[in-house]
C-alpha positions as CSV (number, residue, x, y, z in Angstrom):
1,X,118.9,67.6,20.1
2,X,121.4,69.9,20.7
3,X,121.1,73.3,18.6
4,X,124.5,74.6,18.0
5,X,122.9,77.9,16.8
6,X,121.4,78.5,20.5
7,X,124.7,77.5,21.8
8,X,126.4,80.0,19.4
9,X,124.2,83.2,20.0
10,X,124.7,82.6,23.9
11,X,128.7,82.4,23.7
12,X,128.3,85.8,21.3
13,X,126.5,87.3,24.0
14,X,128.4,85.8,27.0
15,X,131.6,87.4,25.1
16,X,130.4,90.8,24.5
17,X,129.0,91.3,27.8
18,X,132.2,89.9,29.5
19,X,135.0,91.6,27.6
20,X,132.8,94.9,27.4
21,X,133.6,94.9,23.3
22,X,131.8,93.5,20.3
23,X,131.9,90.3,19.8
24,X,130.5,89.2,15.7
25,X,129.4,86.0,14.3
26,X,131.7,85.0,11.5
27,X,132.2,88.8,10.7
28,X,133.0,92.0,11.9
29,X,130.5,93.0,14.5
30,X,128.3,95.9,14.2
31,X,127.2,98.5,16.7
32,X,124.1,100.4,16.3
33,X,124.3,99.3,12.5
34,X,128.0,100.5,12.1
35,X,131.1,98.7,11.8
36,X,132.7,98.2,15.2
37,X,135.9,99.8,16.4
38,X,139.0,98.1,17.2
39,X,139.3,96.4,19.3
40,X,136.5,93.3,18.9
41,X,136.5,89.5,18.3
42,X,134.5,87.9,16.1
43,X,133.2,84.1,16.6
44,X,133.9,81.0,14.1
45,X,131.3,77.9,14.6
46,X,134.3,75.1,14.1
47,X,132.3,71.9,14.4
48,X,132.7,68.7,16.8
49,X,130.6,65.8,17.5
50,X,127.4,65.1,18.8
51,X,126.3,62.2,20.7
52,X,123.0,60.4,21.2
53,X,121.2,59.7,24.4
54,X,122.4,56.7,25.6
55,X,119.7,54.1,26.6
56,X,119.6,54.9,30.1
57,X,119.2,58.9,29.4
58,X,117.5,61.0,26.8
59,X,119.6,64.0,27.0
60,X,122.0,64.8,24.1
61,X,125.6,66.0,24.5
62,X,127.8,67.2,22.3
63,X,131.2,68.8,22.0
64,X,131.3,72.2,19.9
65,X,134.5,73.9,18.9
66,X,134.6,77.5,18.4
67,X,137.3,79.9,17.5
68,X,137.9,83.2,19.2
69,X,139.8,85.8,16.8
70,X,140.8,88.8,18.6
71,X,140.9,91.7,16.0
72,X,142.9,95.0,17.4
73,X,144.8,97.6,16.1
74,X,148.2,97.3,18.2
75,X,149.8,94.2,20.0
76,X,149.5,95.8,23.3
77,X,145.3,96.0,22.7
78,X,145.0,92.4,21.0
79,X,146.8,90.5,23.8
80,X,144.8,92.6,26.5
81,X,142.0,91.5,24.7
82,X,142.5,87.7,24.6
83,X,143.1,88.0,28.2
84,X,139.7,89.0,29.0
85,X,138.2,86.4,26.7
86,X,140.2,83.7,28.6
87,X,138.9,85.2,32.0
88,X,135.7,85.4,30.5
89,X,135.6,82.0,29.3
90,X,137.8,80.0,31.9
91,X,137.4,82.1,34.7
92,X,136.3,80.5,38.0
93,X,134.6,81.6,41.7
94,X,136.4,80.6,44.5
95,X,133.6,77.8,44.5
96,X,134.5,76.8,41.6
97,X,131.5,78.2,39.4
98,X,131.9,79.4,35.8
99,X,132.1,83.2,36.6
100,X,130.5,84.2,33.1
101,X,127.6,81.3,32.6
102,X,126.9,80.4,29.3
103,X,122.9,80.7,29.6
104,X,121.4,78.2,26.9
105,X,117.6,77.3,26.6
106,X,116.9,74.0,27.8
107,X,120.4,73.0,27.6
108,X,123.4,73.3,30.0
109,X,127.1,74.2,29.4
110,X,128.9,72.1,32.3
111,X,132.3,72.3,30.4
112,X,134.8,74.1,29.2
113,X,138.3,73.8,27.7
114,X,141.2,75.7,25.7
115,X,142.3,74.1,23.0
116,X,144.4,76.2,20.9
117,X,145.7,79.8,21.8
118,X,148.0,81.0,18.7
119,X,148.8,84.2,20.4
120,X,148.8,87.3,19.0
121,X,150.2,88.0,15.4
122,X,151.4,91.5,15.0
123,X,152.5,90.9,11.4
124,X,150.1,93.2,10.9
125,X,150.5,96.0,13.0
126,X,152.2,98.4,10.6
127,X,148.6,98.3,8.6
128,X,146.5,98.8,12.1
129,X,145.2,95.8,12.5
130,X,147.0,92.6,14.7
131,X,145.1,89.6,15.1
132,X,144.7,86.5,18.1
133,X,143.4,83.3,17.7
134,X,142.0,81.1,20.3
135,X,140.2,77.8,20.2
136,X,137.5,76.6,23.1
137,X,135.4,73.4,23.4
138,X,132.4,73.8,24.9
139,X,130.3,70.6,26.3
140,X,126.8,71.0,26.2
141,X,124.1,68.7,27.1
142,X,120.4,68.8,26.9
């Protein structure tokens, strides 16, 4: 069975260590118990469907959504920032290997896709703080 949790706490990590910022779970992040400093992202579980093994094979697949939201406090920082979580996520070797591997226990992420990038809204920019939204499916399998 594929446990989105494991997959979760792997992309979090994968994230952080990629775009060299904090990366939260459905919240701000926190460093060394404090609220995080702009710029971060935080991570949004978004669902998607899981398939059982078929007769033939006993692994489980399944196809989990998460949302990327960039969280800065200028335009200039937010879209910088949703470039190096694209590279992060899509980026390739000239092999074509995932540059950033997604390292799950007993399960492997062979796929990756953009779904969704809303950009970057600077609506709220005269407050400090413009946003980015991204969606990525991930395809796991046991």
């Amino acid at each position: 069975m594929i446990e989105r949790a494991l997959v979760t706490l792997a992309l979090q990590a994968t994230l952080t260590a990629a775009t060299g910022k904090p990366c939260g779970h459905g919240r701000l992040p926190l460093v060394d118990g404090q609220p995080a400093s702009l710029p971060y992202t935080v991570l949004y579980p978004q669902g998607g469907p899981a398939d059982g093994a078929p007769l033939a094979d006993k692994a489980e697949d399944a196809r989990l959504v998460y949302q990327v939201t960039v969280v800065a406090a200028r335009t200039d920082q937010a879209e910088w920032l949703a470039d190096r979580v694209r590279e992060a996520l899509l980026g390739r070797t000239s092999s074509g290997q995932w540059v950033n591997p997604i390292p799950v226990p007993g399960m492997e992420v062979w796929a990756r896709a953009l779904l969704v990038d809303e950009g970057v809204d600077p609506s709220g920019g005269d407050d400090g703080v413009v946003t980015g939204v991204q969606r990525y499916e991930l395809s796991v399998t046991e």
